[in-house]
C-alpha positions in Angstrom: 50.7 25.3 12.8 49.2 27.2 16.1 51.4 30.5 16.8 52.0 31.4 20.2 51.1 35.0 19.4 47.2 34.0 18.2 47.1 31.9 21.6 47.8 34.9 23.5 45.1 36.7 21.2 42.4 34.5 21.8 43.2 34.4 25.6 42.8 38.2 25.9 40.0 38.5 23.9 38.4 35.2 26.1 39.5 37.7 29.4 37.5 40.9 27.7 34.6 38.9 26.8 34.5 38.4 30.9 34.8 41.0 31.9 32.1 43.0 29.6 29.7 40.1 30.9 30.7 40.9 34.3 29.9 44.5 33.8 26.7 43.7 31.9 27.8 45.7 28.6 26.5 43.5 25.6 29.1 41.4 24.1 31.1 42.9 20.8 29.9 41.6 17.9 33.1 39.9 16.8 33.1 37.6 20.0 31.5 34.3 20.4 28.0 34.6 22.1 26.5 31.0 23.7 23.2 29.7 21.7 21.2 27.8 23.8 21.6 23.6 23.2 18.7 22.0 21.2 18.3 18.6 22.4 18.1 16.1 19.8 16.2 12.7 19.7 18.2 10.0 21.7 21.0 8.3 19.3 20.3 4.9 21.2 16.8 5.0 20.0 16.0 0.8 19.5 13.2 1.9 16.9 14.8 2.4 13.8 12.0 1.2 11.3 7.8 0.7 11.7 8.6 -3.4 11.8 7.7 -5.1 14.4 9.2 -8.2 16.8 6.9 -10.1 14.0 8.4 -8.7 10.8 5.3 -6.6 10.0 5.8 -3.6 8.5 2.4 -1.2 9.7 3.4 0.9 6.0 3.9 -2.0 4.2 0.3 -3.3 5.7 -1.2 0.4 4.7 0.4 0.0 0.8 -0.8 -3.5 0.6 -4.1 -2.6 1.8 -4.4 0.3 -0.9 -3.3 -2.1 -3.7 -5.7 -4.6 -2.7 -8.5 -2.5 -1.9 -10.2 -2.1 -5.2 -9.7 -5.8 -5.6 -11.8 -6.1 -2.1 -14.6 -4.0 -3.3 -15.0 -4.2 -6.9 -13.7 -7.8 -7.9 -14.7 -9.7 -5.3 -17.5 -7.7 -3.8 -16.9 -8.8 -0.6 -19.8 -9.0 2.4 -19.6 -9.5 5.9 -21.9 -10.4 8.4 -21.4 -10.4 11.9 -18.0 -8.6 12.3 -19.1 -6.8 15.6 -18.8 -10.2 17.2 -15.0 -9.4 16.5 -13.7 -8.0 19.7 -12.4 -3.9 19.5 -9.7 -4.9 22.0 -7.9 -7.7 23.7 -6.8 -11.2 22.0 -9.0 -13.6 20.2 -8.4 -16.4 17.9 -10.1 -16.0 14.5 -10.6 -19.6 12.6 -11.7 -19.8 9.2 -12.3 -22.5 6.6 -9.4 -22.0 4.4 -9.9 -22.8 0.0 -8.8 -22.0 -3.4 -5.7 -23.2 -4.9 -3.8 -19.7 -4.3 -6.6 -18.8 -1.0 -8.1 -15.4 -1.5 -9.9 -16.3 1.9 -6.7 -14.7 4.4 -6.4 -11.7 2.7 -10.0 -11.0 2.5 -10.3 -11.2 5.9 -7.4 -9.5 7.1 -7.9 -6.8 4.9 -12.0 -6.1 6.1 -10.7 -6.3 10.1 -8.4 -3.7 9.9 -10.6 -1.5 7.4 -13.5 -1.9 9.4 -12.1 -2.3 12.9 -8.7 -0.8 12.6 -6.9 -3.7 14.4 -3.9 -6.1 13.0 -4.9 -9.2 11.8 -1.4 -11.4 12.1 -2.0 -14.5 9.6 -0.7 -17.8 10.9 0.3 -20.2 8.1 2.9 -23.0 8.0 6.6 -22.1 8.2 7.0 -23.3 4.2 6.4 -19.8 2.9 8.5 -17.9 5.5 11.4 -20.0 3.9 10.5 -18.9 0.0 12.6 -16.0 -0.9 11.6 -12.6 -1.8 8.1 -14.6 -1.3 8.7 -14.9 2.6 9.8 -11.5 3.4 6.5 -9.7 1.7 4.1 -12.7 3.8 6.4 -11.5 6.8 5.8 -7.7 6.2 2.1 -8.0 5.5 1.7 -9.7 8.8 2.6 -13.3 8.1 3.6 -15.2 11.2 5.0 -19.0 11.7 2.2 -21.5 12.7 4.2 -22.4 16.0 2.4 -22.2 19.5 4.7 -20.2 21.1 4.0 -17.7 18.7 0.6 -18.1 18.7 0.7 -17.9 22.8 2.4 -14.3 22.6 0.2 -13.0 20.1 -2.7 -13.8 21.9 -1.9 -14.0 25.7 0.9 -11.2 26.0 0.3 -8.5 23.3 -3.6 -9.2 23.1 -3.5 -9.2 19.1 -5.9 -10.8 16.6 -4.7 -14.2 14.9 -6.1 -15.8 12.0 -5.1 -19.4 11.9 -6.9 -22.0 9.2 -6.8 -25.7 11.2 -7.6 -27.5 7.9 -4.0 -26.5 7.3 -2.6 -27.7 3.5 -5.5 -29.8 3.0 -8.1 -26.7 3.0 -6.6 -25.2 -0.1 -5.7 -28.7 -1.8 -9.0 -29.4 -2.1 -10.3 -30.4 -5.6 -13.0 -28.7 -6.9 -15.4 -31.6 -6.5 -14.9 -31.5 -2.9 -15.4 -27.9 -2.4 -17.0 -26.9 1.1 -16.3 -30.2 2.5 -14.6 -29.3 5.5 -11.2 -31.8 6.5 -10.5 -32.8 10.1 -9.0 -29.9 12.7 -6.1 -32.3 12.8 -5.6 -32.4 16.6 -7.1 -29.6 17.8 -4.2 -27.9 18.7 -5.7 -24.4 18.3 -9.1 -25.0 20.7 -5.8 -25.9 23.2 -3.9 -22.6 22.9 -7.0 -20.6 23.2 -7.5 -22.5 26.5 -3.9 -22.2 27.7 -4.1 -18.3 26.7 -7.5 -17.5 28.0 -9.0 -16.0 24.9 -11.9 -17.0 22.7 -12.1 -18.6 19.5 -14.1 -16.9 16.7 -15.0 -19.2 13.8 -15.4 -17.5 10.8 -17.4 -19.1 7.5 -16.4 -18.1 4.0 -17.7 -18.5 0.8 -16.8 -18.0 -2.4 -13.1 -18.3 -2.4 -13.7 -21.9 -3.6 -14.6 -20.6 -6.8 -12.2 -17.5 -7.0 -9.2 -20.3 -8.3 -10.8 -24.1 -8.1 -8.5 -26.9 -8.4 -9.2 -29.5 -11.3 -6.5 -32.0 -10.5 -2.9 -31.7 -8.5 0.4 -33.1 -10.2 2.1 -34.9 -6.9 5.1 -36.2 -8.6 5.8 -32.7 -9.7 5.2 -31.2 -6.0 7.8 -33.6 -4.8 10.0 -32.6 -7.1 9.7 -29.1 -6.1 9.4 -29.6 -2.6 5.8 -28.2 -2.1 3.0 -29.2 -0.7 0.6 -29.6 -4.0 0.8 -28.7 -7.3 -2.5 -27.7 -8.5 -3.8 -27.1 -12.1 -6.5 -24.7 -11.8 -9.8 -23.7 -14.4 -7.8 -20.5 -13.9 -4.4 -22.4 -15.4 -6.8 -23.0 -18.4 -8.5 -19.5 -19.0 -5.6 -17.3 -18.3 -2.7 -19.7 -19.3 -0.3 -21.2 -16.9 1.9 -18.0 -15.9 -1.4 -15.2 -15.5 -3.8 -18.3 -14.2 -1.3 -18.6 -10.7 -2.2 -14.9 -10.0 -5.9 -14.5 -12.1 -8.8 -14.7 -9.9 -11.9 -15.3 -11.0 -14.3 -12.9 -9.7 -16.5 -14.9 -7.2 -18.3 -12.9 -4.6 -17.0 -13.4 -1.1 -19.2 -13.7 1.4 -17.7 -13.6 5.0 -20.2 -14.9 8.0 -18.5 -14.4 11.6 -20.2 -16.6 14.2 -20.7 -16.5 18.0 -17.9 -16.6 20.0 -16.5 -20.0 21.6 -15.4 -19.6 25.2 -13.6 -22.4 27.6 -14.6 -22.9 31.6 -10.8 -23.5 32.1 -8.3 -22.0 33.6 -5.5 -20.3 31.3 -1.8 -21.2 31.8 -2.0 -24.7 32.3 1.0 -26.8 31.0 -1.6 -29.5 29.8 -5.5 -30.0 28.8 -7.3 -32.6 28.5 -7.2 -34.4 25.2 -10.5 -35.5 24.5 -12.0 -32.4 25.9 -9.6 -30.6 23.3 -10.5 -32.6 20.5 -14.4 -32.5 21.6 -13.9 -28.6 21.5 -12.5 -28.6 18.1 -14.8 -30.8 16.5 -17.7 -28.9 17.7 -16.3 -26.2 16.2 -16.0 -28.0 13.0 -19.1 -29.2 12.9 -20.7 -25.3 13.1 -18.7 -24.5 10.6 -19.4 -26.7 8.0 -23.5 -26.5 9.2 -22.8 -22.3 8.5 -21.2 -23.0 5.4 -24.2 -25.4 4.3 -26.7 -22.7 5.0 -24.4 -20.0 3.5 -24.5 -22.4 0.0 -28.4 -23.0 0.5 -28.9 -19.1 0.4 -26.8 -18.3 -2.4 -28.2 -17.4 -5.8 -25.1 -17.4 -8.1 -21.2 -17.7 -7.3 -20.9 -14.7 -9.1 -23.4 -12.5 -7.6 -24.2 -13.8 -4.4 
C-alpha cells in the first residue's frame, strides 16, 4: 500500500531535483540522474535463423561441408577440370549425369563449388525425399530443393543462384552395374526449356567414378513397391559391408569431375511457351556431349581406383 506521505516525498524531492538542474548545481547523489537510451536491435526483426526461403541452413551447409571434407579429399580423391567455366556470379543451370545406387555424384559436386568458388549449389531432386522424415529435413538444410519448375525459375531467374538438376532423373542411379555410363533419355527436356524461359545457360557437367563408389548388382521391385520407393537396389557394397554398413559404405573410387563449355539459347527469356522440338533437339544435343565426354573420360582412365 502507497502512503500519501511518501507521495508528497517523492514529489518534493522531484521539485529539488529541478530546481538544482535549473541552477546548474550537480544533482545529489541520492536522486535519479537520466542514462542515455541504448537502442536495441528491432524486436520485429523477420530473420530469426540463417535458413533460407529454401530451407537451407548456410551453418548447417558449413558443418556438412566439414564432415564431408575429408571424405572429398582423401576417399574419393576427387578432380576437377574445367570449373572456371562455372560462372562467379549470376544464375546457371548445372546438369550432370547422375549414378550409384546411394549417388555420391551431388554431393561431390556441390561440395567442390562452394569450396572452390564460394557459391551455393541448391540440389534439385524429386519431391520423394523432401517427404522422408528426419531424412527430408537434413536434404532441405543442406540445400535440397523440390524438382518443380517454379522453383527452378526463381532460383535461376530471380535470385541468380546455382542449380544442380540430374535429367536422367530415378533412372541415372537405378542403373545396374552392367549398364554403367550408359546415359538414359533427358525425359522431355524440360530443363533445356527453363533455361530458355529464365535466360541463363546450361552447364553440363561429366562425372566419373561414382558408378563404381556403390554399383548396383540387381534391384528387388516387388520389395520397392512394397515400400513405396523408387528401386530397391542390392549393391557389391550390400555384400562387402553387410546390408546395414553397405547403404552408407562407399567404396573408394576416384571421382573425376569434367565441366564442359557452356550451352546458351538465341531466345528470348520469359516466354509462356517454346518450341517443342527445338526443346527436345536442345536437350538431346546435350545428351549426346555428355555421354561422348564421358566415353573419352573412360578411354583415359587407368584404374577406377586411381584414376
Amino acid at each position: 500500500m502507497i502512503h500519501q506521505s511518501n507521495i508528497k516525498g517523492s514529489s518534493s524531492r522531484s521539485s529539488s531535483a529541478s530546481a538544482e538542474a535549473r541552477s546548474g548545481r550537480t544533482p545529489s547523489p541520492n536522486l535519479p540522474v537520466a542514462v542515455p537510451r541504448v537502442d536495441s536491435p528491432p524486436v520485429n526483426d523477420p530473420r530469426r535463423s540463417d535458413v533460407d526461403e529454401w530451407g537451407r541452413s548456410e551453418h548447417l551447409r558449413s558443418v556438412a561441408r566439414r564432415l564431408y571434407g575429408p571424405m572429398y579429399r582423401r576417399w574419393f580423391r576427387v578432380e576437377w577440370e574445367g570449373l572456371e567455366k562455372i560462372p562467379k556470379t549470376g544464375g546457371a543451370l548445372l546438369v550432370a549425369n547422375h549414378a550409384g545406387a546411394i549417388p555420391s555424384d551431388a554431393p561431390a559436386i556441390m561440395h567442390g563449388i562452394e569450396e572452390e568458388l564460394g557459391r551455393p549449389v541448391y540440389g534439385m531432386a524429386d519431391y520423394f525425399f523432401r517427404k522422408v522424415p528426419v531424412v527430408g529435413t537434413l536434404w532441405s538444410r543442406t540445400g535440397g530443393v523440390a524438382a518443380h519448375p517454379d522453383n527452378a525459375y526463381r532460383l535461376l531467374h530471380d535470385q541468380g543462384q546455382l542449380s544442380l538438376v540430374f535429367p536422367e532423373g530415378t533412372k541415372g542411379p537405378s542403373k545396374s552395374y552392367a549398364d554403367r555410363y550408359r546415359l538414359r533419355r533427358f525425359g522431355r527436356g524440360g530443363f533445356v526449356e527453363i533455361a530458355m524461359r529464365s535466360g541463363v545457360p546450361v552447364i553440363p557437367i561429366a562425372v566419373v567414378g561414382a558408378e563404381e563408389s556403390m554399383p548396383i548388382l540387381f534391384r528387388m521391385n516387388g520389395l520397392a513397391k512394397v515400400l513405396k520407393l523408387p528401386y530397391f537396389p542390392v549393391t557389391a557394397n550390400d555384400l562387402a559391408f553387410g546390408p546395414l554398413l553397405g547403404k552408407v559404405a562407399y567404396f573408394p573410387a576416384k571421382i573425376k569431375i569434367r565441366v564442359l563449355d557452356p550451352v546458351t539459347f538465341d531466345v528470348d527469356p520469359g516466354l509462356e511457351r517454346y518450341s517443342k522440338s527445338r526443346v527436345m533437339d536442345e536437350a538431346e544435343h546435350i545428351r549426346a556431349k555428355l555421354q561422348d565426354t564421358l566415353h573419352d573420360m573412360l578411354r583415359e582412365r587407368r584404374s577406377v581406383w586411381f584414376g
